[in-house]
Structures are given as C-alpha cells and as structure tokens.
N, C-alpha and C positions, 0 to 999 in steps of 0.2 A: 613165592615164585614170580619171575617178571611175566607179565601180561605176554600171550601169543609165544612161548620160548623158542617153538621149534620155526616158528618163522623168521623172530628178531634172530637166528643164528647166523653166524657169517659163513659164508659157501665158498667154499675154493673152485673156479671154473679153468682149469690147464694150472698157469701159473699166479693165475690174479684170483684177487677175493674180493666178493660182496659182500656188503656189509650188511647184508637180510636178503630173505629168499622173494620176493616182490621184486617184479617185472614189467616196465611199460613196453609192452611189446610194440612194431610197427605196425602204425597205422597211419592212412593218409588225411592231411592236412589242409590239404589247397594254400599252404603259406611258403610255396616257393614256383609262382608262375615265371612259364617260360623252361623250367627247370632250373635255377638260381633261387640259390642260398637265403634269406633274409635275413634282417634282423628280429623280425616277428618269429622267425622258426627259433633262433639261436635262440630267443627268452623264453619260450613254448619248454625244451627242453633243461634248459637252464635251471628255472622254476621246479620244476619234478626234483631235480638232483638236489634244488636247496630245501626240496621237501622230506628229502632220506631215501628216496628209492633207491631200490642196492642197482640194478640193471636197466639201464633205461635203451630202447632199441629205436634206431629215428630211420627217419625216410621209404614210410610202408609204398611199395612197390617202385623203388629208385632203378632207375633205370642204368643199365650196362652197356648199353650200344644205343646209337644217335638213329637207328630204324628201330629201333621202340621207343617213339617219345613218350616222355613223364605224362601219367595222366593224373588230373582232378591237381597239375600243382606241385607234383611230387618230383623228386630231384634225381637231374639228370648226373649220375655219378661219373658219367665219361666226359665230363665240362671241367679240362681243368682250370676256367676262372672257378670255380668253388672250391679251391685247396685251401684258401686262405682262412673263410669262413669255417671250413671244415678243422682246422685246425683249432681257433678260435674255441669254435662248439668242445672239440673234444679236452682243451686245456679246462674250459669254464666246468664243466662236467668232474673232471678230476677234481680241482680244487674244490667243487661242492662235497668230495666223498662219494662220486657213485664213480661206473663203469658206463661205457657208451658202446656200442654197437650199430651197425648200418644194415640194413636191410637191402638185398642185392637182387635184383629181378629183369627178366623179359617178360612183357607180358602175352608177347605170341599171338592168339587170337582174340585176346579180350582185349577188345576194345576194337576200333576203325578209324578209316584213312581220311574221315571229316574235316580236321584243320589242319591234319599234317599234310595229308598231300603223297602220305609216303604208306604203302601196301603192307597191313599186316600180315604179318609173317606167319609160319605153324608148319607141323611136321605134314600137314597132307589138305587137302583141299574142303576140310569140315569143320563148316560156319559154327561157331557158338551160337543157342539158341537166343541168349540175349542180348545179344549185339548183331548176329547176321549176318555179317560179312564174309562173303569168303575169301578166304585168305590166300598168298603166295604160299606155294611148296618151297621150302626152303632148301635152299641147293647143298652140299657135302660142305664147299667154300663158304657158304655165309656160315653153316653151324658152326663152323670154325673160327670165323670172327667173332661170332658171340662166345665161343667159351674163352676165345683172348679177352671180351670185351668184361669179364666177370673176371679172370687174372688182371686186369687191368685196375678195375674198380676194386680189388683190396689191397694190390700194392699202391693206387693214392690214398688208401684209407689205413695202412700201416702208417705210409710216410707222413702221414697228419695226426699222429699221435693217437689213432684210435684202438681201442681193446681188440675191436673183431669184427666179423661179417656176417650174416647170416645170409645164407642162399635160400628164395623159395620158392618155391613150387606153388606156396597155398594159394586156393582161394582160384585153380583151372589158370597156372600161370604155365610159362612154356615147356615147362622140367615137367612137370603133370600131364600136360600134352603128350608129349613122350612118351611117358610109361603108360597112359591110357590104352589099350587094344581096340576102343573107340573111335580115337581121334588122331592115334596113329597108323595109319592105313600103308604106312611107305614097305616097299620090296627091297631098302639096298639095307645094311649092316648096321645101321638106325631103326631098324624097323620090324616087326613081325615078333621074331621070341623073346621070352623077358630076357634075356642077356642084352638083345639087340638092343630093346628097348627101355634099358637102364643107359649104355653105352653114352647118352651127351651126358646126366647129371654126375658120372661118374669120370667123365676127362673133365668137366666143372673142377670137382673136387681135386681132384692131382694138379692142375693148373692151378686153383688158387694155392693150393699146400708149396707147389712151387716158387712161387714170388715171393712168400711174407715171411715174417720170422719164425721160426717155432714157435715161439710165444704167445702169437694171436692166434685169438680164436677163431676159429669155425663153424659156424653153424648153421644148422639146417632148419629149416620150418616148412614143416608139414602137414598133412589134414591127417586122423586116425583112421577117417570113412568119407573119403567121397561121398560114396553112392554106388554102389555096383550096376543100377539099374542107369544112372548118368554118365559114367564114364569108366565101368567096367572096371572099379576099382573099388574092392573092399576092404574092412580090418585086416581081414586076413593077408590080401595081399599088400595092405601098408605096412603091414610088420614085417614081412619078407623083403621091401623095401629097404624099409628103416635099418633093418639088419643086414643087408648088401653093402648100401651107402657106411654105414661104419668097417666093414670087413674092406671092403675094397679102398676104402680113404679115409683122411682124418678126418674127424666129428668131433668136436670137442662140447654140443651140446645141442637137443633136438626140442623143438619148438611144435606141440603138439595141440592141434585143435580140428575141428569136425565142419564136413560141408565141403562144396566148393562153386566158385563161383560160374557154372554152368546154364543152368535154366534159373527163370526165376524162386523158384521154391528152393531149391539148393543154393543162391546165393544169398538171401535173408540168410539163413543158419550160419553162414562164415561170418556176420555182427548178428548175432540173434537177439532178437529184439525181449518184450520183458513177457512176451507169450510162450519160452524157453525156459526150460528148468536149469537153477539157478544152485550145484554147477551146470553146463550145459555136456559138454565132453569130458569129464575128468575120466571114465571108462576108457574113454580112448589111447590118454597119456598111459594110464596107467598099464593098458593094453604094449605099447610100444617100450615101455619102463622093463618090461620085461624080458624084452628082447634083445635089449641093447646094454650095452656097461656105461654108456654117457650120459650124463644129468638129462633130464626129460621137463621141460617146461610143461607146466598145464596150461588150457587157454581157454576162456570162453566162459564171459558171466559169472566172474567170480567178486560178489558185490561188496562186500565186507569182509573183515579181515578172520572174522571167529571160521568161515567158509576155507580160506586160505589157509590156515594152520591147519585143520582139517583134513585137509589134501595132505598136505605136507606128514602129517603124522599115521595116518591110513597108509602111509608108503605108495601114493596113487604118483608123486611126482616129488621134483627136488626143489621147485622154485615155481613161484604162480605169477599167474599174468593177472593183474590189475587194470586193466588200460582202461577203460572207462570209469571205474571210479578214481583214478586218478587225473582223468579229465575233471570231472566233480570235483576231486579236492588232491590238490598237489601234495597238501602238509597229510596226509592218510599216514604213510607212514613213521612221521613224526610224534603224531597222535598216538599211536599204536606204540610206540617205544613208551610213549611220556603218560600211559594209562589213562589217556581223555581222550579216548576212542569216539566217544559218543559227541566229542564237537566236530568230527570231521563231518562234512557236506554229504551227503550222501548220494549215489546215484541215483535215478529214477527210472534208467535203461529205456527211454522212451525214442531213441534214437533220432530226434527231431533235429537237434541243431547238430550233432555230431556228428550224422551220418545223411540225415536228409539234405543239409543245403550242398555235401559234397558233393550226390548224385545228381543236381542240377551247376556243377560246376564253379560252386564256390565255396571261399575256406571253409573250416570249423568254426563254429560256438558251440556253446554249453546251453541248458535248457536254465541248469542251476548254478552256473559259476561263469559269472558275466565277466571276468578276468580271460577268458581263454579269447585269445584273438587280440585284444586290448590291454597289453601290459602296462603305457601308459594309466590304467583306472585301477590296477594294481599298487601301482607305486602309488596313488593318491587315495585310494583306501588303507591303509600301512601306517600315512603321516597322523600322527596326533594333529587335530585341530589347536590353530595357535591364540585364538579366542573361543572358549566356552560359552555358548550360545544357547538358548532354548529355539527347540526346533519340535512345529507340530504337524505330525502327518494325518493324513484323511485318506481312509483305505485301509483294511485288515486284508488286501489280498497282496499274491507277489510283487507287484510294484511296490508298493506300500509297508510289508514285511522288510524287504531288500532296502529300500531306505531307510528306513528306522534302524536296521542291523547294522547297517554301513556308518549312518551317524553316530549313533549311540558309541561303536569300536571306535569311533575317532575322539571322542570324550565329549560329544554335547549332553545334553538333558534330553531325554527327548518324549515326546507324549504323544500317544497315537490313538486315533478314533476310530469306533469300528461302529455301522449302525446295528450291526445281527450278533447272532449270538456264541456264535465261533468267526476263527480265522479263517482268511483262504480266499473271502471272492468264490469267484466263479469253480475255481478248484473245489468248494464244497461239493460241489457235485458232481465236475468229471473225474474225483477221486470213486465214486462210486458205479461208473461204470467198469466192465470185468474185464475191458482189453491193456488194461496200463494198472496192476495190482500197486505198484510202488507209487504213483503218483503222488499220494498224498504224505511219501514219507518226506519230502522238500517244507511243506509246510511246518510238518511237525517239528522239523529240525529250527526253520525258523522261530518258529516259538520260542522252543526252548532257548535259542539262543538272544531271544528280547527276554523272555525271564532272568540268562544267566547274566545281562548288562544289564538289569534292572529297569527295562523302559519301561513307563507306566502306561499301559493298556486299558483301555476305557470301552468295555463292549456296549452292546444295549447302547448306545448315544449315538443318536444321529446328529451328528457336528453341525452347527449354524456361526454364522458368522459372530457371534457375540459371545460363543463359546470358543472361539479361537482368539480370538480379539483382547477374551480375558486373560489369555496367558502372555499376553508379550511378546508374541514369539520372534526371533529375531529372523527366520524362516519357516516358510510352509512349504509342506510338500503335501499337492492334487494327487493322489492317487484312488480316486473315487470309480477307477474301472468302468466298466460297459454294461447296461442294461440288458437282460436276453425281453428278443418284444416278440409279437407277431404281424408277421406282414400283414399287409394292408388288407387283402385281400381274403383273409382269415379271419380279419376281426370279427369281422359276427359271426363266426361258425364255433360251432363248440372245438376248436383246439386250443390246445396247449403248449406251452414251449418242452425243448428239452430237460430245462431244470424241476419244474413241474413234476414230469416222471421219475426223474431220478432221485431228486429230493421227497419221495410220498406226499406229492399235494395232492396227485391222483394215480391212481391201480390203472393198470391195464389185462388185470387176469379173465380171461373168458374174452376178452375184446377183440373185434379185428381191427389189427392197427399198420395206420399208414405213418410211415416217417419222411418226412419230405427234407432236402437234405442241400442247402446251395453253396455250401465250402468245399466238399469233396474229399475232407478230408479223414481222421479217425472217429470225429464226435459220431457223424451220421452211421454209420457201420456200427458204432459200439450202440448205442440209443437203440439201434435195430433187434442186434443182440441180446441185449436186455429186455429189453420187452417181449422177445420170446421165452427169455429167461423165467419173467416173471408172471409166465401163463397165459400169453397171447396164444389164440392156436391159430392165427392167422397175420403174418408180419410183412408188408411191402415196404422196399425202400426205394423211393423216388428222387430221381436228382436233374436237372437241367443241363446237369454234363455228360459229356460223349460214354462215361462210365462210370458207376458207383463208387468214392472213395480214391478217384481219379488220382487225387492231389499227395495222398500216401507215396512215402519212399517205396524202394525194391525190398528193405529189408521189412519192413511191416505191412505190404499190399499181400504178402499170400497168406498169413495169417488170420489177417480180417475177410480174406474172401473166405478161406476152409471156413471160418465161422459160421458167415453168413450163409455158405451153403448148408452147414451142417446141421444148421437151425432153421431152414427150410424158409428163410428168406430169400420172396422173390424181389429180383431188383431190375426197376423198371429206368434205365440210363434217359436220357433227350427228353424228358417231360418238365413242363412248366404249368404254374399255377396262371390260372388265367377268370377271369370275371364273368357273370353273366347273371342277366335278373333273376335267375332261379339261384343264383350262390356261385361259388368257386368251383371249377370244374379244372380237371388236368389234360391239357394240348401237347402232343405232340412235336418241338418244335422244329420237326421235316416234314412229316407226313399233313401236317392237320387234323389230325383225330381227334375226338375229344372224346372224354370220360364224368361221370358225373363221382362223387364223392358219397356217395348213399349204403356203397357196400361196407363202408368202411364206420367202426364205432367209434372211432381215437383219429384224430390227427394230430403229430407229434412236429412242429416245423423246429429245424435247427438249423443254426446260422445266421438268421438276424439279430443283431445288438447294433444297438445305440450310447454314442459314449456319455459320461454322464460328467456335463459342464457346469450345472446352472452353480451349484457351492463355490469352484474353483472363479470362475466369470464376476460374483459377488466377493468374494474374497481380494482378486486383484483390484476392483474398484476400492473397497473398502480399508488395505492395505497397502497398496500399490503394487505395479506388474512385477517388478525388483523384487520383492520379499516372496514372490509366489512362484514354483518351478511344476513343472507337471510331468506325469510320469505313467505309461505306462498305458491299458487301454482306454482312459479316459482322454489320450490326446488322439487318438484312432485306434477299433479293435484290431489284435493282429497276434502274436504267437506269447507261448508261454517266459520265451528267450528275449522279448521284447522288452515285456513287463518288468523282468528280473535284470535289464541291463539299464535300462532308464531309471529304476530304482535306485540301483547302487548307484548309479553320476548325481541325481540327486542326491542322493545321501553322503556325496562328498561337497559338503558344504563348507 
C-alpha cells in the first residue's frame, strides 16, 4: 500500500479536484506592504504548489474594503492594480498542479487607526482587549459597502483565474463580531437575536454566490470554540452557526480551527505555539463535520503527515491544514507521495520567525528553512556546484549544520569539526528545557541529513589551525557560535550559567534559586521553569526589563506566564545586578533599593554570550580573508533563524 493513502487521495471540492487532502491554509506574511502584490509573495506560494500541495489558500486576512487596511502586509483585494499579479499567482499555481484560494476579510476591531489615519470599524462601541481602541459603530450604509466590498473581491478573484474565496470570521474578525452577543450590542435588524445577528455573514454569502460562477468555490473559515467566556460563543453555538451559514447559502467548504483573536490568551491558541497538543482542535472540525454535508478542513498543529492521515481516516475531517510545517518544508508533501517522509524539515512550532517578527511588523522567516523570505538562496542552493571543492566547516551547531547541508547538496566534499561530543551548539541545551518539546528535532534532522550526503563529521576535535590547513580546503566556513559566560559582576560568586543547569553540571533540587534573565525573552522563563521542575522549592526570576519574558511574541507570552505562575515562580521585573565590596547585590532600577543575594543558594544568569573569534581571526591570517566566510553567532549572538540563514549563504559556495 502507498504510504499515507487516505491522504495522497484526490478530493473533489464543487467542480475542481486536489490532488491530496493537505492544506496551506491563510496565514499572513508581511510580503505585500502597502497592500501590493510582490514578487517575494508570488514565489512564497509558487514553491508550496511545486511542492505537491493539493490546496494552497494565500492572502490570511486580505482585505475587502479600503477602511480595513491590510495589516502585518497582507493584501488589499479591493486594489485593482493587483489583478495582474493575481492572475500571474493563480496561472503559476495551476501549472504547478495545485488549487489556489484567497482568503477574504474585514478585520473590524482588530487592530487600530495608528498609520492609517482611518477609524476602526465594529458593529458597536466594544474595544478588543488587545488592541483597545474603540471603534466607529458601523452605520446600515457602510455594512453595505462592505458586503459589496467581499462581492467585489471574489468577482476580481474569479476574473484572475482563481479556484475560490474563502470568507472569515477566524481569529475575532468582523463576521465574529457580529454573531458575538458580546460585541454585538446594536438595537437595529443587525443586532440582538441570533437571526439578527447572522443577518451581515449571511447577505456576505448571497452577494458573493451572486457575482462568480457556479464553479468557484466558497468558503468559509471559522473557529469550533471561541470561548464562550470571551466572546459569548461556544461549540455549541459554532455548530448552529456553521449549519445556518450552509442552509441559508452556498458553502462549498468549511475551514475549521479553535480560539480567537480576542484577549491575549485566546489569541496565542489561533497559531498555538508548541505548548498545545499536537493536534490542537481536530475535536472541533470534527464537531462541525457533523453538522454540515460540506468537506471540513482541520486546522491547527498538525506537524507531520502520519498525524494528517490520522485525522483524515478517524472521519474527524476531509482535508488537513499543514501550514506551518509547510512553512518548514514546502517539498512535505512530495516527500510523502515519494516514501522519504523522513527527509522532509521538520517543524519545531516555536513560533519565532513565523509569527514573532509578524507581530512586531515585519515579514516572515522560518526558524528552520532559511528559503522562506529569500527565494533568491533557494535558486542557489538547488544549483549543483560547477567546481567540486573541499570545504571545512568549524561548528557542529545551526550555522554550521546548515552549511555543511547546503554544500555537501551542492556536490562539494565537505568536513566538519565539532569540539564536544554531539551536534547542536548551544541547542544541546535549550533542547532540554520543557517549553519548546520539538526543538531539538531540527537538529536531529540535520544530522541525519549530513550522514545521508555522507559529510565526514569529526567530533571530540577541537579544530586548530593546522588541522584545517591540512586538508586543503578550497573554503572555510567560521561557525564556532557564541560562548554562554557570566557577567562581570558574578564572577566571583558562586553562579552559574544557564547551560550548566540544563546540561547536569549542577542540581538545583532543595536549592533556592535566583535566575537573572537580560534577553527577555523564552530562555529566562524556561531555566526558571525548570529549575522548579527539578526541585527547587523556591524559584525567582529577575530581569532588568519593564517585565519578565518581555520580548516573547503574543502567541508564546501566555503560556510562559501560566507556567511561571503555576510553578510558583516569583518574578521580580526593573532589577539589575549592580556591585559592592560585600559582592553583587540587586538595585532596583527606579526606586533605588537594593537587595543582598544571601537568601538565595543558586544564581542561574542567562543571556550573556560572547562570540567565539580567536580560530576564525587565525584562520583568516593564516589562509587569507577570501577563503574564510562566517556564519552565524560567532559574527554576533542573535536568533535561532540567524544562525540557520547565514549558514545556508555560506554553504552556497
């Protein structure tokens, strides 16, 4: 029997057919500022299609009317300078053998009038907690422009050759609004009973049924479960939903996942980070699968494919959304037809580059597939090298993996030093704390994938210069990473770094431990964790910044806080390490107060590293700067996405 069968099966969705039941559902990108089309988006999607995906859905939360401008980048679908590209995307897409769809949205109260200048809209005068603005009540007149402005955006998106549209609500957009009894507070024929307050998503659907062909598709994407407690809307009443929306209009396929994007804690769960059970909502699809006669998408954390057929054959759905591991790796479901499951990239669900740099305003990367954003380093890892080279790297962690992988697929020779005793770098160790379970399956992939190009791997050796010297090499690649050290001001106290704990140099059971913490970001929060974990009965986390873990996305800060609370970690925000003849003591840095360090048995500091030059510095003397490229955090410390993108340009030698 072929591998996954009930997945690789072809799905009839209206008149058109996928060629397997895998899904890249929408999600936003930041690769169309201003709301315009790109060429970085058209290859974004392109890619997936020449990977096998049966359905690919673009433009997550594209906007229908020019008083909801695109946010984070996403495309305004009422611009018709974008027909052309639109067109373009949807030809390239066929010819790869998939299906394309657009995702169609207001976003109503999410979000605010900062660069536009222009009043968010909503059916009544109630701020979302995460944004806080309160909004324009929307007049009878304007609702009316907007459901012309959703008729509008699928008759340019029929006349551009595309399969379908999907309409959504997810994730507390203006259709949710609506139906909320929360956040719909209106008295006119919009507003109050559930009829009323179906009444815009359901002239939505008859206006769009009206414009476009029979043909194209319709679809709806929607959450299973709000949250009854955030916005008055439960399974129970999404199914009542979900079953209205098909009785009263065409549906030709329902897009099912959990959460919305309301408070903080509710909006993490709409990308659930890798603290979420993996599936995350397939109850829920499965919930709506049953109310309805229309194929049911599943959504939500569904990381590998054995997971996805799964679904598919439990009768939970008709088609799975993949979208983050096919961020990871586009050819997934190639792999999956072709029985080399196990070379696909794997996701690591850590939400950093995919979703973190969107909510500070800029496009996508990948943490593990330095391609996403950079098609350009795509096409040049692809080309066979046109001279066979010996190429030596120094570094067994990400940078250093990623190069060696990248050369090696291009046909050099290539030999790589590692001074310890496994791969990984600095990953040896944030693989073992408990907030990021997956972490270290990137590594392991890499591995395997320098065993399966045969790189020869040299552990135990600390590289010197007359050991690189003797092979020839026609390049080197610096990937010697970052030292973790202890500040200055530490060094004669008995602490120890983060790796220390987490690697067993030292226990902390029975200890009271302080973790001092000046990145802000998941390392200090998890270290804190762990160390309650592992029999602390008393845990403080200390930070210099306005808040503990500051620098965490929306989708991983309520996670890490429930932990830290739940594990009775106090966390002491504005405090710095500061000096005095008696030792280090910790100041307050508004008040002035100071604290002595005496109650505490463990101090754990995370966040200082230093990069490590002095090999790469002798190397360039001794070879010259030409033959030597650097990569990763030994040219400055900085993210896991850094390491893995300097890598591979290195490794296109």
């Amino acid at each position: 029997m072929a591998p996954y069968p009930h997945l690789f099966a072809p799905f009839t969705l209206g008149t058109r057919t996928a060629r397997n039941r895998i899904v890249s559902t929408a999600h936003g990108t930041g690769f169309a500022p201003g709301g315009r089309l790109t060429e970085d988006y058209l290859e974004y999607h392109l890619r997936k299609a020449a990977g096998g995906v049966g359905l690919t859905m673009a433009f997550g939360s594209a906007s229908v009317h020019h008083r909801s401008t695109a946010s984070y980048g996403s495309v305004s679908l009422w611009d018709p300078q974008n027909e052309g590209m639109l067109a373009r995307l949807a030809d390239g897409v066929h010819a790869r053998g998939g299906l394309v769809m657009s995702q169609a949205s207001h976003l109503g109260r999410r979000g605010n009038s900062l660069s536009s200048g222009i009043p968010i809209g909503a059916p009544s005068e109630v701020p979302e907690p995460v944004h806080r603005e309160i909004p324009h009540v929307l007049s009878t007149g304007e609702i009316a422009d907007i459901v012309a402005g959703f008729a509008g955006a699928a008759e340019r998106l029929a006349r551009c050759g595309w399969d379908g549209i999907e309409i959504t609500s997810y994730g507390g957009h203006l259709i949710e609004q609506f139906w909320s009894p929360l956040t719909n507070l209106r008295e006119d024929h919009y507003g109050g009973s559930f009829d009323n307050r179906m009444r815009f998503s359901e002239e939505i659907l008859a206006a769009v049924a009206g414009v476009v062909p029979a043909d194209f598709l319709i679809g709806v994407r929607l959450s299973g479960d709000p949250g009854r407690s955030v916005v008055g809307l439960g399974p129970e009443e999404m199914r009542e939903i979900a079953a209205r929306l098909e009785a009263r209009g065409r549906v030709d396929v329902f897009n099912v996942s959990g959460s919305t994007g309301a408070t903080l804690t509710s909006q993490a769960g709409t990308v659930p980070p890798d603290t979420y059970p993996s599936p995350a909502y397939e109850d829920l699809a499965a919930g709506i699968r049953e109310v309805v006669s229309a194929p049911v998408i599943a959504a939500g954390r569904y990381l590998d494919l054995a997971s996805a057929e799964a679904a598919i054959e439990r009768g939970a759905a008709d088609l799975v959304a993949m979208t983050r591991a096919l961020i990871a790796d586009p050819d997934l479901p190639r792999h999956g037809r072709a029985g080399t499951a196990q070379r696909a990239r794997p996701c690591i669900a850590i939400n950093d580059a995919c979703i973190g740099r969107l909510y500070t305003g800029l496009p996508i990367r990948c943490a593990v597939n330095p391609t996403v954003g950079h098609a350009d380093l795509s096409r040049r890892q692809a080309q066979p090298a046109e001279q066979v080279r010996t190429v030596a790297v120094v570094g067994g962690g990400p940078a250093g993996l990623e190069a060696a992988r990248t050369a090696a697929t291009r046909g050099h020779r290539v030999v790589l030093f590692e001074a310890g005793p496994d791969l990984g770098g600095q990953m040896r160790a944030a693989r073992r704390a408990p907030s990021r379970p997956h972490l270290g399956a990137h590594i392991d992939w890499l591995a395997g994938e320098l065993d399966r190009l045969r790189v020869e791997v040299r552990l135990h050796t600390e590289a010197r210069v007359e050991h690189i010297a003797a092979l020839s090499p026609e390049e080197v690649i610096i990937a010697t990473g970052a030292k973790t050290v202890l500040p200055a001001v530490l060094r004669e106290s008995p602490a120890v770094t983060d790796e220390d704990l987490l690697l067993g140099r030292v226990g902390c059971a029975g200890s009271r431990v302080l973790v001092y913490d000046r990145e802000g970001e998941i390392r200090g929060g998890s270290i804190a964790v762990f160390a309650a974990q592992s029999g602390a009965p008393e845990v403080e986390l200390a930070t210099p910044l306005a808040s503990v873990c500051a620098g965490l996305d929306p989708t991983q800060l309520p996670s890490m806080r429930r932990d830290l609370a739940a594990h009775d970690v106090r966390c002491a925000p504005d405090e710095e390490f500061d000096s005095t003849r008696d030792g280090p003591i910790l100041r307050n840095i508004w008040s002035d107060r100071t604290r002595g360090l005496g109650s505490f048995d463990l101090i754990v500091s995370v966040g200082f590293r230093s990069a490590r030059t002095r090999l790469g510095s002798a190397l360039e003397s001794e070879l010259g700067a030409d033959r030597v490229t650097w990569a990763g955090d030994c040219v400055a410390p900085r993210r896991l996405y850094d390491a893995v993108y300097e890598g591979a340009t290195a490794g296109t030698v």
